[in-house]
Every structure is written in structure tokens, then in C-alpha cells.
C-alpha positions in Angstrom: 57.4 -6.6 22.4 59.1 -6.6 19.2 57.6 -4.4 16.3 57.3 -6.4 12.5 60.8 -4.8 11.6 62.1 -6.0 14.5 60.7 -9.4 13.3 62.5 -9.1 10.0 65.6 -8.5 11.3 65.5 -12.1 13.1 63.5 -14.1 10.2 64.1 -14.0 6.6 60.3 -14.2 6.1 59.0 -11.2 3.8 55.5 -10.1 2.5 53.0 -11.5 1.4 54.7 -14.8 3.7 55.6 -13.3 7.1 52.6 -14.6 9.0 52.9 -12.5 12.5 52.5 -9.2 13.0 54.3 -8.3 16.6 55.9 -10.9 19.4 53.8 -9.8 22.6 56.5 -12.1 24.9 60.0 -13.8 24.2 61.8 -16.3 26.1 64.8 -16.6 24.0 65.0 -20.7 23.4 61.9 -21.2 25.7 58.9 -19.5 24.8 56.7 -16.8 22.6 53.6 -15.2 22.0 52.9 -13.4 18.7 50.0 -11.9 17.2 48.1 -12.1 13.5 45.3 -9.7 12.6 43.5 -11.4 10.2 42.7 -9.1 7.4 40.5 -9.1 4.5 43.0 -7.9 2.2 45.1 -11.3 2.7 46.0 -12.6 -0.8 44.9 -16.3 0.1 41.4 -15.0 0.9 40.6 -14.6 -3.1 40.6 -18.3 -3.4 39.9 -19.9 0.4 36.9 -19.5 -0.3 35.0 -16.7 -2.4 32.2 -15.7 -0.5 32.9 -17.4 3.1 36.9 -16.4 3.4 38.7 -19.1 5.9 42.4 -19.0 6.5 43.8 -22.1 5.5 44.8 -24.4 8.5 48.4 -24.4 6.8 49.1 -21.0 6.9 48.2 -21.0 10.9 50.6 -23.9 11.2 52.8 -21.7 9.4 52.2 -17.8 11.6 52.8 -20.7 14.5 56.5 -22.0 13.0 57.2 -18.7 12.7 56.4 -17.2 15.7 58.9 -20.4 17.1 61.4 -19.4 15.2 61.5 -16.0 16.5 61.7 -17.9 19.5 65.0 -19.6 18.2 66.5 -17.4 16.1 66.6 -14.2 18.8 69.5 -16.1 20.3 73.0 -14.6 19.3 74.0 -18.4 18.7 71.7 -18.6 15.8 72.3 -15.0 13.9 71.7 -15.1 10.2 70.2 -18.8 10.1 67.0 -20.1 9.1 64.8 -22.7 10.8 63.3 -25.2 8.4 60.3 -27.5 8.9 60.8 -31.3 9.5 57.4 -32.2 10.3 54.0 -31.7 11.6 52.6 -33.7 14.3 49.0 -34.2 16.4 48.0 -30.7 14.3 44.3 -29.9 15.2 42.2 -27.7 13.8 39.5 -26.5 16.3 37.4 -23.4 14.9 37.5 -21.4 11.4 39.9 -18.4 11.8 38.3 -15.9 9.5 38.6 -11.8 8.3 38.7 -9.5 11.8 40.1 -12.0 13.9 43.0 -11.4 15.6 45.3 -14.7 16.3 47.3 -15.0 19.4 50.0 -17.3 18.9 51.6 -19.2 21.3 55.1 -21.9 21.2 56.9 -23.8 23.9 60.0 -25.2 23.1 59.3 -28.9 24.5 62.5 -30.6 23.2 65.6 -29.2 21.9 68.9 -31.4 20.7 71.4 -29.3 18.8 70.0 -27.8 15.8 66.7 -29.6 15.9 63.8 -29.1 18.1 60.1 -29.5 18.7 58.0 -26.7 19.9 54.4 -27.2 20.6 51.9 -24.5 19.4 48.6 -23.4 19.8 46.5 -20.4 18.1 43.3 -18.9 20.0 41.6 -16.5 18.9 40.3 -14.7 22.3 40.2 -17.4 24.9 38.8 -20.5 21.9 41.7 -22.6 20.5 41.7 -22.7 16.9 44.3 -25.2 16.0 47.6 -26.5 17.8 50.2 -28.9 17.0 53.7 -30.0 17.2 56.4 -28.2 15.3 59.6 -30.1 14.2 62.5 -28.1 13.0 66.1 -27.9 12.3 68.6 -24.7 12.6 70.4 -23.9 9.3 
């Protein structure tokens, strides 16, 4: 399991941005699972929406990318480089993800040619899927 400092030392991603709280499994270049716990206090909340808070589908997209680069970026290979979107396919959003949920977030590398790659993700929250898609990014 690696802790959110141990996060920080792989991705350049800093509050209020970095998405993921702890990787619960890493396959360096293959796989990994992270975790969110959706709070309250989450800036994006004040606006999305007063009164019924929803976090936006974006920023799961987002916890997802990260939690693949993690995946990437562990390797030695890739030290000190970023991992940049390129695109967004077949994203699906399935249930509201909301204050006191905790996300589990899950990426399979499904295609990888030199710096570029596609990793497939999907966020539950307990055993329901709340959104999945496929993740297109490049190694900087």
C-alpha cells in the first residue's frame, strides 16, 4: 500500500488536485487500485451543487488518471516525468458519487506503445460502478 506521501513522491499532483488518497495494490506498468474518501470539505462541493453536493464526473475521470499514473510512473524508467491526458473514451457515468463515500479506483493498462498508453478505469463505490472509461496518455 502506498501512503499519500508516498503518492507525492511519484506524481507531481498537489492539494486541492491530488484526487487519491492511498494505492491499495500496484502492478508496476500493469495494474492499480486506489482509494478517494469523498469528503464534505472538498472545495468543488461549494458549487456542484449547493444543497445536493455531487462530485463532478470529471474529477472521477481525473482520481482514475491519476491512480494510472501511479501505475506508470512507479517504474524507475519513468522517474521525475509526468503523464499527460490525450483523450477520454466510452467514459460512463453510472451513479452519483457524493459526501461519505469512499471511491475505489481501479486501472488496467490495456495498451501500451512507448510513451503512450491506454488504461481502462472503473470507480465503484462498494461493489456499484459509478463511472469507467478509457484513459489515453503520453509519458513526458
Amino acid at each position: 500500500m502506498l501512503t499519500t506521501k508516498e503518492i507525492m513522491e511519484i506524481i507531481p499532483h498537489r492539494s486541492p488536485f491530488l484526487l487519491i488518497d492511498t494505492i491499495e495494490e500496484l502492478e508496476i506498468g500493469v495494474r492499480a487500485v486506489g482509494k478517494k474518501c469523498v469528503s464534505y470539505n472538498e472545495p468543488y462541493f461549494a458549487g456542484h451543487f449547493p444543497g445536493q453536493p455531487v462530485m463532478p464526473g470529471v474529477l472521477i475521470m481525473e482520481a482514475l488518471a491519476q491512480v494510472g499514473a501511479v501505475c506508470c510512473l512507479a517504474d524507475e524508467k519513468n522517474k521525475g516525468k509526468i503523464a499527460l491526458f490525450g483523450g477520454i473514451n466510452k467514459a460512463k457515468f453510472k451513479q452519483m458519487v457524493v459526501p461519505g463515500d469512499v471511491l475505489r479506483l481501479e486501472v488496467e493498462m490495456i495498451k501500451v506503445k512507448g510513451p503512450v498508453g491506454i488504461g481502462l478505469g472503473k470507480a465503484y463505490v462498494g461493489d456499484k460502478l459509478a463511472a469507467s472509461g478509457e484513459l489515453t496518455f503520453v509519458i513526458k
